[in-house]
Backbone bond lengths (Angstrom), bond angles and torsions (degrees), N, CA, C in turn:
res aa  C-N    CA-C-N  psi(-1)  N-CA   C-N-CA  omega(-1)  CA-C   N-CA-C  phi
1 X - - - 1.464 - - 1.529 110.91 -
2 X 1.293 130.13 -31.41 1.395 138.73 -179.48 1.098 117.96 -48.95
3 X 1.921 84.69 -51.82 1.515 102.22 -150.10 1.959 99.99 -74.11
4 X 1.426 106.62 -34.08 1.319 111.48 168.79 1.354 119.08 -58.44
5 X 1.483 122.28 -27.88 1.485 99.62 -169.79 1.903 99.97 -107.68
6 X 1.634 118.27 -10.27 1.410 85.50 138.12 1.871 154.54 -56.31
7 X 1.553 85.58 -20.43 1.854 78.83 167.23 1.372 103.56 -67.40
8 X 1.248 108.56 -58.25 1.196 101.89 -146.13 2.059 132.12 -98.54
9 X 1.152 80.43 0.79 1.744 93.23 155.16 0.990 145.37 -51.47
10 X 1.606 117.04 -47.31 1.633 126.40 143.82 1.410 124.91 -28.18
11 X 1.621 105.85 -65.91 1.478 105.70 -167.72 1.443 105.19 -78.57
12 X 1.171 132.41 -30.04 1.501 138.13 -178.82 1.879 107.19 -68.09
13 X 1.471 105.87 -33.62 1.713 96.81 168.12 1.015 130.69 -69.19
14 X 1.133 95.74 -30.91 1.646 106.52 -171.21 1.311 95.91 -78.44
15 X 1.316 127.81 -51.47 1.225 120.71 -172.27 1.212 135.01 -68.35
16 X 1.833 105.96 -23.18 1.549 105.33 147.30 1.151 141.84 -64.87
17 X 1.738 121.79 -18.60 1.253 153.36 175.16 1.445 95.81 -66.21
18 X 1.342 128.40 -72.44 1.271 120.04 -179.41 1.326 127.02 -70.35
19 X 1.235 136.86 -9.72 1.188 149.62 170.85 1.692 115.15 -72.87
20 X 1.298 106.57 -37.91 1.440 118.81 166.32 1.732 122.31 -74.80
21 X 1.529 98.99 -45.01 0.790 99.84 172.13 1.951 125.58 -60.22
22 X 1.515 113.10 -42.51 0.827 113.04 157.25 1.600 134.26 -62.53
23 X 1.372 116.26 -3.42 1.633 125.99 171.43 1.582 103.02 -69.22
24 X 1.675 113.58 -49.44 1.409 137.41 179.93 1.872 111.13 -51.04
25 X 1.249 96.64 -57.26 1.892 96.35 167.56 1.016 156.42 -99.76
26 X 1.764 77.63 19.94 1.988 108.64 166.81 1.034 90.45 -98.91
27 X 1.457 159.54 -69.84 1.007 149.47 145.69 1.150 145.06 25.10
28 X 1.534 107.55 -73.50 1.354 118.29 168.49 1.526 98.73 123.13
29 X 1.514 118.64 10.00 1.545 106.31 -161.60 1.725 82.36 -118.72
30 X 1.553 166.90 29.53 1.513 134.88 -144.84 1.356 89.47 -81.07
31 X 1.336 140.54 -12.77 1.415 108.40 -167.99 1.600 100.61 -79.79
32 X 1.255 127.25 -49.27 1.429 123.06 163.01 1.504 126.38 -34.97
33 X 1.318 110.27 -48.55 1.299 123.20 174.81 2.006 113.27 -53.43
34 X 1.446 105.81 -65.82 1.391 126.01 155.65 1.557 107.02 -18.08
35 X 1.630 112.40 -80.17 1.761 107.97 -174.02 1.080 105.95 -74.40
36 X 1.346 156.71 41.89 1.623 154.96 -173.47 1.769 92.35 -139.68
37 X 1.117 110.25 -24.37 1.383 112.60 -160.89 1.308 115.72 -93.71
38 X 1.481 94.83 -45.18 1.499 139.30 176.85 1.767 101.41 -40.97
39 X 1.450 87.65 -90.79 1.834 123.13 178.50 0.758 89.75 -53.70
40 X 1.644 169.47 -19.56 1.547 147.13 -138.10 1.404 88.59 -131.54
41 X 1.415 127.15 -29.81 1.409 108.21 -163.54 1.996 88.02 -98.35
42 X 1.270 110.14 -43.68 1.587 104.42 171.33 1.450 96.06 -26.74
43 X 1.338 103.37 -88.15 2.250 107.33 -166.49 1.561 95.07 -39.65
44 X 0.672 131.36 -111.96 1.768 130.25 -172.82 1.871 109.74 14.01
45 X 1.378 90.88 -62.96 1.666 102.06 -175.21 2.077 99.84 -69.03
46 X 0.696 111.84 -18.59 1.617 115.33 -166.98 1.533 96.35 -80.65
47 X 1.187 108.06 -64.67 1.890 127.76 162.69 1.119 107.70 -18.74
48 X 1.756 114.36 -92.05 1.673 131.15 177.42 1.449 111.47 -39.45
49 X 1.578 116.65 -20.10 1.824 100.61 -163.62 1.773 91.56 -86.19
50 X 1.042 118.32 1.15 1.648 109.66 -151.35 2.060 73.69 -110.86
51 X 1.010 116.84 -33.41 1.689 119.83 -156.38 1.514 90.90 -85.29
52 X 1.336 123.68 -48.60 1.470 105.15 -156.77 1.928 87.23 -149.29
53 X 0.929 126.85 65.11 1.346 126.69 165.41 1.724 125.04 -66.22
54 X 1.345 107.44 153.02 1.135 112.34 -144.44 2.124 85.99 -101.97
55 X 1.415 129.84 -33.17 1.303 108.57 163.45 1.728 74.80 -145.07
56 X 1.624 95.21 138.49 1.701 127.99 -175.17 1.807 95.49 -65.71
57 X 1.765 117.74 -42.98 1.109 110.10 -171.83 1.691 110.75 -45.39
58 X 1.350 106.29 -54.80 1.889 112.48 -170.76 1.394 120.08 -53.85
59 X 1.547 99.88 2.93 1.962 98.93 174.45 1.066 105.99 -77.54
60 X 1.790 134.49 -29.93 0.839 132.63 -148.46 1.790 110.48 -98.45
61 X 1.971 108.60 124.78 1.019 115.61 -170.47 1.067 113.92 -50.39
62 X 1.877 115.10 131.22 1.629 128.88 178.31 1.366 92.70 -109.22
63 X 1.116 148.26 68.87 1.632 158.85 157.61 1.511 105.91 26.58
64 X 1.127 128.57 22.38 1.574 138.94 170.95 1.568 122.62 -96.09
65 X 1.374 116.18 -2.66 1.613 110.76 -162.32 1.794 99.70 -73.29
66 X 1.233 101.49 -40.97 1.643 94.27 176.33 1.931 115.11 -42.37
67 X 1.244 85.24 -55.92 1.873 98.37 164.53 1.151 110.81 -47.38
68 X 1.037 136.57 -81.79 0.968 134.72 -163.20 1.417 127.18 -45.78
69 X 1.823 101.98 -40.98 1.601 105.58 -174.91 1.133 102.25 -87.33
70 X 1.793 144.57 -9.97 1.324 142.17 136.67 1.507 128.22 -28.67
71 X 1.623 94.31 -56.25 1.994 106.97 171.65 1.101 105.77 -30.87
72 X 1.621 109.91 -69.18 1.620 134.09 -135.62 1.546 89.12 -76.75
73 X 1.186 131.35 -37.94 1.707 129.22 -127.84 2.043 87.03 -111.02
74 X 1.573 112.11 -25.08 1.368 97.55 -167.61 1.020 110.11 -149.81
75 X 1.815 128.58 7.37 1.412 134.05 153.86 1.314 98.06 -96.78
76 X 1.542 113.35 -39.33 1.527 88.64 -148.49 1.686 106.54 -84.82
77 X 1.588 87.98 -11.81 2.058 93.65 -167.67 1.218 102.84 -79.76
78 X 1.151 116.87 -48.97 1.216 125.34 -179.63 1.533 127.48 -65.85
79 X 1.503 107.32 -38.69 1.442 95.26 164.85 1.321 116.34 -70.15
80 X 1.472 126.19 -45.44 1.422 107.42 179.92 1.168 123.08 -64.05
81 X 1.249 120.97 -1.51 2.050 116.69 -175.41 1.691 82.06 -75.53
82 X 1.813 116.90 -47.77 1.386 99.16 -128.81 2.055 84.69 -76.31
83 X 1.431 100.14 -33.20 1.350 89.81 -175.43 1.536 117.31 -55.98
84 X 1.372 122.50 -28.71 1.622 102.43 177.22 1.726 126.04 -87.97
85 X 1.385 90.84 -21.63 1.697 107.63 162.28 1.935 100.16 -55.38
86 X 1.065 127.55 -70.21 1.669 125.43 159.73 1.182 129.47 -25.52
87 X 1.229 104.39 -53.77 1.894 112.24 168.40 1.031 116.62 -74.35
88 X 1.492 143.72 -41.38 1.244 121.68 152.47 1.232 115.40 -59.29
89 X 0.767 150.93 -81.68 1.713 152.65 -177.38 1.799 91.10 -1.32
90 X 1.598 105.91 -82.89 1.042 122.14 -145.41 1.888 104.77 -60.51
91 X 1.603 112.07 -35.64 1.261 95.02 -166.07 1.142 96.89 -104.88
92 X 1.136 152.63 -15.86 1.564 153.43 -151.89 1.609 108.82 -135.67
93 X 1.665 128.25 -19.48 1.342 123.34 135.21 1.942 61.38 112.28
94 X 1.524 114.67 -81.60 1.499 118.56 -164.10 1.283 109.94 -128.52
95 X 1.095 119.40 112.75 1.662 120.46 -178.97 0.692 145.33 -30.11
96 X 1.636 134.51 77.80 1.227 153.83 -168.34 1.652 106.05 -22.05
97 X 1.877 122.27 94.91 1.452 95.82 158.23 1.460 131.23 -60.52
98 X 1.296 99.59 -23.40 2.227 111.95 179.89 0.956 88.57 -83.53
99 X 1.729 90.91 -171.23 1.425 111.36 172.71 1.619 108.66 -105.10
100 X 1.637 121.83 159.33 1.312 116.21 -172.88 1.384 98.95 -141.99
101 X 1.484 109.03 174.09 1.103 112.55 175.79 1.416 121.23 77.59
102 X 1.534 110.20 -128.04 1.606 129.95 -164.94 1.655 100.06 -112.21
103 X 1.446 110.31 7.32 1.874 113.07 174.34 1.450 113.37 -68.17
104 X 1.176 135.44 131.44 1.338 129.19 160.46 1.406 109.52 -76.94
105 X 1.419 105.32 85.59 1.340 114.00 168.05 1.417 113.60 -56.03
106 X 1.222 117.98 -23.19 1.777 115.31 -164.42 1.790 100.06 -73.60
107 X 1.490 117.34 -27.69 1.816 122.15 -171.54 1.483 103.60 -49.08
108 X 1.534 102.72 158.11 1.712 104.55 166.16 1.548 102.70 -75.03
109 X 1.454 105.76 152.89 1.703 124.69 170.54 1.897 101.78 -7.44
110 X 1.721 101.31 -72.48 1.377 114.05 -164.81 1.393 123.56 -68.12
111 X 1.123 110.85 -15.80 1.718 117.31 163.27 1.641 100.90 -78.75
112 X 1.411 114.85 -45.08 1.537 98.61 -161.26 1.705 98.21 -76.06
113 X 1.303 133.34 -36.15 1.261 127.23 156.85 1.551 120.11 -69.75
114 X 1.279 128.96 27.96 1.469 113.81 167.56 1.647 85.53 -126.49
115 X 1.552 132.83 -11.56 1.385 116.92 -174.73 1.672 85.21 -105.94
116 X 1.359 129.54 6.72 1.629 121.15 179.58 2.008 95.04 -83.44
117 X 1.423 108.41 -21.93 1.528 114.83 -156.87 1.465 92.65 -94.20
118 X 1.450 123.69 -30.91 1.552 108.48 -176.08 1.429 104.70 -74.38
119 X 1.158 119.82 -56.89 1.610 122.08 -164.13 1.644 101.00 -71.18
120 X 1.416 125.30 -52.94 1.964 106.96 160.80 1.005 116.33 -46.26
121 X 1.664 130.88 -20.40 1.628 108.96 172.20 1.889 123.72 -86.51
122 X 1.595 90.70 -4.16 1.420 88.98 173.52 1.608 115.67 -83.92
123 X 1.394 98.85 -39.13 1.695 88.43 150.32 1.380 146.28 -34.96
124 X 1.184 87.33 -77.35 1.753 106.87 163.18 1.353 118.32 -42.40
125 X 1.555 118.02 -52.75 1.942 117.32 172.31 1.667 99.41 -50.01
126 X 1.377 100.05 -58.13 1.861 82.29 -161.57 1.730 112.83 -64.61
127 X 1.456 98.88 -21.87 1.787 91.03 174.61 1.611 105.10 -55.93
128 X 1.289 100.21 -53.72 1.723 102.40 -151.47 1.633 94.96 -71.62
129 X 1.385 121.72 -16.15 1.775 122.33 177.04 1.579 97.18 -55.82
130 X 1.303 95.90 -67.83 1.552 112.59 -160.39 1.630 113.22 -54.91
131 X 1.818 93.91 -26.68 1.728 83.81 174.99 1.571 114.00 -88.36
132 X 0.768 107.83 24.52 2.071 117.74 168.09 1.225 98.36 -117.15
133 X 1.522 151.05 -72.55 1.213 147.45 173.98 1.523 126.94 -34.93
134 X 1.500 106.21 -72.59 1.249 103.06 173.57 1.415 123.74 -55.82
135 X 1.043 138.18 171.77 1.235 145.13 173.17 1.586 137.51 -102.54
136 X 1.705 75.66 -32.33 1.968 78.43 162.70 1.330 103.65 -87.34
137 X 1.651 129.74 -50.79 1.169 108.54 173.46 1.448 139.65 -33.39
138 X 1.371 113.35 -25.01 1.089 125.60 -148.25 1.486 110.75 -94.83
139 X 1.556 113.60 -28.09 1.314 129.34 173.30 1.416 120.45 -55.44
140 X 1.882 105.53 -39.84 1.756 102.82 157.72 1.094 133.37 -111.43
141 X 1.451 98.72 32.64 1.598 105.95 176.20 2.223 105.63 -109.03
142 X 2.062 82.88 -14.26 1.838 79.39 -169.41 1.391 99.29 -85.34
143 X 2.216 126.70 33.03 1.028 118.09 170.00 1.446 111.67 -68.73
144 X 1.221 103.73 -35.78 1.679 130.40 -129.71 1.776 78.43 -93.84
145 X 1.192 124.52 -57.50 1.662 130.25 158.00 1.181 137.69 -43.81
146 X 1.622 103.83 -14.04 1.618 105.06 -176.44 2.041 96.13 -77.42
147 X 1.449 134.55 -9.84 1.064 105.29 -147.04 1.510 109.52 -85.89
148 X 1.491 142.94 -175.74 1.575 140.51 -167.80 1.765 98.82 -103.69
149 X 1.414 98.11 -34.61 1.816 88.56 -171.84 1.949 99.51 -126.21
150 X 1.541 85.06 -162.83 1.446 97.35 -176.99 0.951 102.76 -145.42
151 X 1.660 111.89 116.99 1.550 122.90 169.39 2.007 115.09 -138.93
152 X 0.938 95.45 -157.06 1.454 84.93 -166.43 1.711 98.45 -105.40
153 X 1.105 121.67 6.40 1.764 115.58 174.66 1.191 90.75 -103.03
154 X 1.160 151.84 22.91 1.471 152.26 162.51 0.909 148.55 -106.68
155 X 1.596 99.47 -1.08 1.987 132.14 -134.99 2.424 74.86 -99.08
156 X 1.544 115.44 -32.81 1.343 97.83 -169.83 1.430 102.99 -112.95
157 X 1.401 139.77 43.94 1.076 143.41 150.54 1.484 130.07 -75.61
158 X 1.690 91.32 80.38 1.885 100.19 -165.11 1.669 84.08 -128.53
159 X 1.525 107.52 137.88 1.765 93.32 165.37 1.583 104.04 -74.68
160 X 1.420 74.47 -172.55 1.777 83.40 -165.97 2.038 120.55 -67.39
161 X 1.412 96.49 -23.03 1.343 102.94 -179.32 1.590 113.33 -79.21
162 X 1.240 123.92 -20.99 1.436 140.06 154.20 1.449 120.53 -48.68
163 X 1.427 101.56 -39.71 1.751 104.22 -162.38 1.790 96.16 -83.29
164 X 1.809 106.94 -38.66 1.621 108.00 -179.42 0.871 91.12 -37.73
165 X 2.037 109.40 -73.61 1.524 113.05 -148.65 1.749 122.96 -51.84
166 X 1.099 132.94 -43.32 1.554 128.03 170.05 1.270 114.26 -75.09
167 X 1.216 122.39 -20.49 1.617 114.42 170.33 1.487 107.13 -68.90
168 X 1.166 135.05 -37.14 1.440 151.72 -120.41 1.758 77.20 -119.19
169 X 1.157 136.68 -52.67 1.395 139.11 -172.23 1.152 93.46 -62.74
170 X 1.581 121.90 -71.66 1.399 123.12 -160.71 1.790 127.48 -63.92
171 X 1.536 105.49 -49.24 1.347 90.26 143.25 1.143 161.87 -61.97
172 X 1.419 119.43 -31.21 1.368 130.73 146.73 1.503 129.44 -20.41
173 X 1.321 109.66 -45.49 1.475 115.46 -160.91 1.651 76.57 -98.49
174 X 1.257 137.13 -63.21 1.585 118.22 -179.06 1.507 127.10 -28.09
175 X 1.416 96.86 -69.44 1.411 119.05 163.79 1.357 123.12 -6.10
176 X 1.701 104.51 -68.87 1.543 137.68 -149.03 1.358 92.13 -72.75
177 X 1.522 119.61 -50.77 1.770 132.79 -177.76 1.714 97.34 -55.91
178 X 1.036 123.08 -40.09 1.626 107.84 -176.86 1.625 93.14 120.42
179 X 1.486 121.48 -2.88 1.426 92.17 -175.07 1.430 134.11 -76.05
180 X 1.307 119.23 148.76 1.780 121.82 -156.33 1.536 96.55 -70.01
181 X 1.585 110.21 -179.85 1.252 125.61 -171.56 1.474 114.80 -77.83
182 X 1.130 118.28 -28.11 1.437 120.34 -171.17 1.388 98.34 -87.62
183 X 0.835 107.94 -50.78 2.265 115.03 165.76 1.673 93.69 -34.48
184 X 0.993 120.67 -79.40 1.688 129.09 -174.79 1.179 116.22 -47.86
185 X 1.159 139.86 -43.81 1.222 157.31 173.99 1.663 125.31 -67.42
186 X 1.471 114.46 -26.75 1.382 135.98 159.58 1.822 95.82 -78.80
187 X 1.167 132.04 -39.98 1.437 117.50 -169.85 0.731 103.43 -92.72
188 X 1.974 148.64 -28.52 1.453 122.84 128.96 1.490 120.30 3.68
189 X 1.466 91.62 -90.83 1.765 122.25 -148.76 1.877 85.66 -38.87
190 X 1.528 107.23 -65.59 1.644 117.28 -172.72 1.495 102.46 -36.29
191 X 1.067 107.41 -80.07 1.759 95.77 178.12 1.174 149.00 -37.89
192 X 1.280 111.13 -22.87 1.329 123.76 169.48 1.585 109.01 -77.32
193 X 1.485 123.74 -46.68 1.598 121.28 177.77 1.999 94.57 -68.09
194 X 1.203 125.64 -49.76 1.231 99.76 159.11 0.945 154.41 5.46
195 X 1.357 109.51 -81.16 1.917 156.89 -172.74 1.430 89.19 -65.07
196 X 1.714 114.42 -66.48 1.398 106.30 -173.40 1.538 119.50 -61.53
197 X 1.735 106.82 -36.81 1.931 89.22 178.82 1.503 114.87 -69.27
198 X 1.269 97.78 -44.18 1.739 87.07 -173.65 1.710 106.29 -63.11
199 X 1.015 146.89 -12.17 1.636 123.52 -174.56 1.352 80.17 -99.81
200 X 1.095 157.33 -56.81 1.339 147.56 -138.04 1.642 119.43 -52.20
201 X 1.520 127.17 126.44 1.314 114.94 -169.66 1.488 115.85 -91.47
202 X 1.392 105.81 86.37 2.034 113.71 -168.36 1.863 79.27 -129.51
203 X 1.530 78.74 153.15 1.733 97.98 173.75 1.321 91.01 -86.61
204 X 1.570 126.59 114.64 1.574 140.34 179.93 1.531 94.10 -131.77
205 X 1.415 107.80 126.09 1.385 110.44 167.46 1.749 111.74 -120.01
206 X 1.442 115.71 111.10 1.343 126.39 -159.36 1.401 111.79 -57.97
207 X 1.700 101.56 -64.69 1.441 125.57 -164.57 1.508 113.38 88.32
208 X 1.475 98.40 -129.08 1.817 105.73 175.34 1.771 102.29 -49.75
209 X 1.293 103.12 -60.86 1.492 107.36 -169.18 1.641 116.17 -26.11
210 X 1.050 111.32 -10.66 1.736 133.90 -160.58 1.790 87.53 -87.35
211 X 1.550 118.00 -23.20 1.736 102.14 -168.18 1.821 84.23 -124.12
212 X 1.357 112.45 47.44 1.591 103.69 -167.29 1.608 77.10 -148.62
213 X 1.511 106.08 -106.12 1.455 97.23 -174.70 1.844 130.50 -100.25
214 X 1.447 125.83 164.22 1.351 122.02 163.21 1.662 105.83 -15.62
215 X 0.898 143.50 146.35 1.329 140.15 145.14 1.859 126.86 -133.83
216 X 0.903 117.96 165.88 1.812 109.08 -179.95 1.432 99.81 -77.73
217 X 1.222 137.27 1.07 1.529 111.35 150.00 1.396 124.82 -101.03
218 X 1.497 124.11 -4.23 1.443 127.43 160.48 1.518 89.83 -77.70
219 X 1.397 149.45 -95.02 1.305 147.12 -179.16 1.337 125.76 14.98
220 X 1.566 107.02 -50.53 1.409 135.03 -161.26 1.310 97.23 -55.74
221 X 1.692 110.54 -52.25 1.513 119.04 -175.13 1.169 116.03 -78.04
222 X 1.234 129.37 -21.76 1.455 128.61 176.36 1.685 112.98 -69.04
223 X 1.189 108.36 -17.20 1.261 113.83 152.80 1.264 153.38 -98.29
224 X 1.479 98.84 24.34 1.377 136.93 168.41 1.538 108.64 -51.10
225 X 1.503 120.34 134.85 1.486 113.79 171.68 1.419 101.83 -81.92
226 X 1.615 129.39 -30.27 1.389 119.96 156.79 1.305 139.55 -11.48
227 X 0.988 141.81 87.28 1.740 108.78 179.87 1.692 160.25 -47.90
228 X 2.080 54.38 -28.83 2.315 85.96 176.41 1.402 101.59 -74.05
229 X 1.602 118.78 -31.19 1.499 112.99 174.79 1.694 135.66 -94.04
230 X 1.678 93.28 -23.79 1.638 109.62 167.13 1.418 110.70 -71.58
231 X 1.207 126.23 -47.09 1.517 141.44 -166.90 1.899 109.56 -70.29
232 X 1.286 95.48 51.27 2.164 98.15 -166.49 1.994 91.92 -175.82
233 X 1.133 83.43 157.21 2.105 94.29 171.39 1.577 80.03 82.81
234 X 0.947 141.62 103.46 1.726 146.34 167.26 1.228 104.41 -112.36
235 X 1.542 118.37 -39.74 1.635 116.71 -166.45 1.127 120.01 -64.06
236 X 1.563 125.22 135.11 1.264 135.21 174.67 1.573 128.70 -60.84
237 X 1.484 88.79 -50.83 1.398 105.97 178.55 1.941 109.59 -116.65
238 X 1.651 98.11 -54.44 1.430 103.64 -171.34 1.792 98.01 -109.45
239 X 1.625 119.66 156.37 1.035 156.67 162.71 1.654 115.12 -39.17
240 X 1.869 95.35 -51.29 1.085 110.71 -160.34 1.907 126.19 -49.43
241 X 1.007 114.39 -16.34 1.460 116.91 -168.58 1.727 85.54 -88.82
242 X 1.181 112.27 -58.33 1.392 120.76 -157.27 2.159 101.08 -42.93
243 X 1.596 100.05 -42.67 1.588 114.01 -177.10 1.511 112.16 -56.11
244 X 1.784 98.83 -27.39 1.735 83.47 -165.18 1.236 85.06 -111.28
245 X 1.285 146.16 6.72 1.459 146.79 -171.35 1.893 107.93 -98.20
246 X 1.066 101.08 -27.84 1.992 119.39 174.25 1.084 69.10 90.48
247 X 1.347 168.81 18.94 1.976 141.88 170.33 1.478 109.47 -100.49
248 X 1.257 112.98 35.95 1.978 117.69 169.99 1.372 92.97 -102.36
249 X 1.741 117.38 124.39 1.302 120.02 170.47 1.755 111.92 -127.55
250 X 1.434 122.39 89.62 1.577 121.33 163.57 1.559 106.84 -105.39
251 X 1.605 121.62 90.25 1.695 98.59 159.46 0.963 127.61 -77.00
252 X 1.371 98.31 157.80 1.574 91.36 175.20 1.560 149.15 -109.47
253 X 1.504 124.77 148.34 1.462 99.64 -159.36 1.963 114.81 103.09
254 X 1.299 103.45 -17.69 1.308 105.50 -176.07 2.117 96.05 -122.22
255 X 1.369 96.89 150.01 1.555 104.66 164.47 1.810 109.79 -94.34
256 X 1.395 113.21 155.25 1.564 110.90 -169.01 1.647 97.07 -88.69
257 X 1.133 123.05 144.78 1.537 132.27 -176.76 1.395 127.37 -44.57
258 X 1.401 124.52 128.36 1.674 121.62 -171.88 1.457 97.94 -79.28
259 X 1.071 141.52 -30.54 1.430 158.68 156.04 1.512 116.89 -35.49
260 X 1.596 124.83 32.26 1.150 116.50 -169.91 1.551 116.52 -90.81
261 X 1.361 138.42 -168.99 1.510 156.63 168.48 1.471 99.26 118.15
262 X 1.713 111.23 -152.69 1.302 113.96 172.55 1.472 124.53 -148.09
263 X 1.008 129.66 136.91 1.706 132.75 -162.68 1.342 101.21 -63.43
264 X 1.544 132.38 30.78 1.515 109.73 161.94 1.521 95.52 -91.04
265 X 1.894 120.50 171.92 1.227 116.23 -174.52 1.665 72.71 -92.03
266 X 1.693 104.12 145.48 1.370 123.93 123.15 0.753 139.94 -172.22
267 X 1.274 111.24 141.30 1.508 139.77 -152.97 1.349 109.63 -21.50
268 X 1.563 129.21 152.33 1.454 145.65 176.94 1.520 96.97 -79.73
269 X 0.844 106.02 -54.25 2.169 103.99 -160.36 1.393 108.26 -69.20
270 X 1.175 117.88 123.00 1.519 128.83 165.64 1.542 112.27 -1.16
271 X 2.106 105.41 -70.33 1.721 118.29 -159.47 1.441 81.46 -67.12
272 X 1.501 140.78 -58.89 1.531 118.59 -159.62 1.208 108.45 -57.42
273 X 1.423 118.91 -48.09 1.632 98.73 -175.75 1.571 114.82 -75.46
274 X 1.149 129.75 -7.66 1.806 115.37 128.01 1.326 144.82 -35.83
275 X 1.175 92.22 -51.21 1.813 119.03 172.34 1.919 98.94 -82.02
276 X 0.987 144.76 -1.01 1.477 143.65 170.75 1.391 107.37 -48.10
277 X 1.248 107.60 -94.51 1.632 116.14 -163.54 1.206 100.47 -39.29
278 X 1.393 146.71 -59.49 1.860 157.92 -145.72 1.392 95.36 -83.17
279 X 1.040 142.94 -18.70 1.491 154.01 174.94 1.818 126.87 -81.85
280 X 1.475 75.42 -33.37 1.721 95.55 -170.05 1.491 99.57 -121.44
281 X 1.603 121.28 25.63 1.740 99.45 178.83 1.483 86.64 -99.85
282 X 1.441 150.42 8.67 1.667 134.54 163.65 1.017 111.02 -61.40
283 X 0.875 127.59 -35.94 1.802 127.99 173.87 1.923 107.98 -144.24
284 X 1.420 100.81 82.39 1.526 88.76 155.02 1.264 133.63 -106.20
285 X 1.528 97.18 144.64 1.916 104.32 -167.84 1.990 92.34 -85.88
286 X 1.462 86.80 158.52 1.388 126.46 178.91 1.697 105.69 -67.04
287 X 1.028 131.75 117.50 1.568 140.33 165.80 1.729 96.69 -10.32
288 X 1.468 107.34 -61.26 1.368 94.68 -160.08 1.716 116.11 -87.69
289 X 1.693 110.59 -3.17 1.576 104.50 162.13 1.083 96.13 -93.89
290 X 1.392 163.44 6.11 0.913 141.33 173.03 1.560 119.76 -82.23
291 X 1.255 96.71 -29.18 1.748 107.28 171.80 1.419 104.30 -111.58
């Protein structure tokens, strides 16, 4: 029975996640729909990690959850409101309810939100590239890296200058195409149930889905203290950049390391790891001296 409902848990969450969610914006209600969907699949994933966890070590409290539910609740919310409140502003002046531009407004809903998810993920890859490469990036992105395990209250532990920067990538390039708000706003919603399956620590076995979307066993490795193995899996939602980029890493035959975070120091307390990046831009190391 396990072994069955690791296949198939992934695709069935998500798909209840979006299915609801879409009940919510036929409706007229998605923001209701959104936190019901949201919160409901969090508890679910919180449940399963304790029922069928994917390594027993990551149950065990690493004195960060306060952190963590700080990240999620006031870097990560907040930067992404302010970053898409910005991106519209900035590229569209006022938020396109249509579609404009170079959008094929004429597609059904799910084409124009499954081609809103390829081109936001090319955003998003080069954000999340650049925050391993670069070095200043990298100082507030090695928040989100400092942690020991993987669970699902952790999945939004980005400081706040992290959350601009990939929001700010990913909408942008949406934006720029003309696509409307509700288009944007569905590739939100997707990412976030995303975010939560792939960090979440459940024994999930993908399969194909592994050359389709992000999943918690490509993830696993991206959280490698390695570099050759942390430094790959970029995609948010989809695979796809990582395939034509050579940076998709699943071997095979091996499990990804219980031994994860990263050897830069930083700080335990919430305000320092606020104060991180601004502390450490006199000399920042490169993703791969840093680990």
């Amino acid at each position: 029975m396990r072994g069955l409902l690791s296949r198939i848990l992934w695709p069935a969450l998500l798909a209840l996640c979006i299915a609801g969610y879409w009940l919510g914006w036929a409706s007229g209600h998605p923001v209701l729909a959104y936190n019901v969907t949201y919160f409901g699949l969090g508890a679910v994933l919180l449940l399963l990690e304790q029922r069928m966890p994917y390594e027993t070590v990551w149950l065990k409290n690493d004195g960060q959850i306060l952190n963590d539910v700080a990240h999620t609740a006031l870097n990560k919310g907040i930067g992404q409101m302010l970053a898409t409140v910005g991106t519209f502003v900035g590229v569209s002046a006022v938020a396109p309810a249509a579609a404009s531009g170079w959008w094929p407004a004429d597609w059904p809903l799910a084409a124009q939100v499954a081609l809103a998810l390829v081109v936001g993920e090319f955003g998003l890859y080069w954000a999340h590239r650049l925050g391993h490469e670069w070095g200043v990036a990298w100082q507030w992105h090695a928040i989100h890296h400092s942690v020991t395990r993987l669970w699902v209250v952790n999945t939004g532990r980005f400081h706040f200058l992290d959350s601009l920067w990939k929001a700010g990538f990913a909408l942008t390039v949406g934006l720029a195409m003309g696509a409307p708000k509700d288009v944007v706003l569905w590739m939100l919603a997707i990412t976030t149930y995303v975010g939560l399956l792939t960090h979440c620590n459940i024994d999930m076995r993908c399969g194909i889905l592994n050359w389709v979307f992000s999943t918690p066993e490509l993830h696993r490795w991206h959280h490698s203290r390695d570099p050759v193995e942390g430094n790959t899996n970029y995609g948010e939602n989809l695979i796809l950049w990582d395939m034509l980029f050579g940076t998709r890493y699943l071997p095979a035959g091996r499990r990804p390391p219980v031994d994860i975070g990263t050897d830069d120091t930083v700080p335990h307390g919430f305000l320092g790891q606020l104060a991180h990046p601004f502390r450490s831009w006199s000399k920042p190391p490169l993703r791969g001296e840093a680990d």
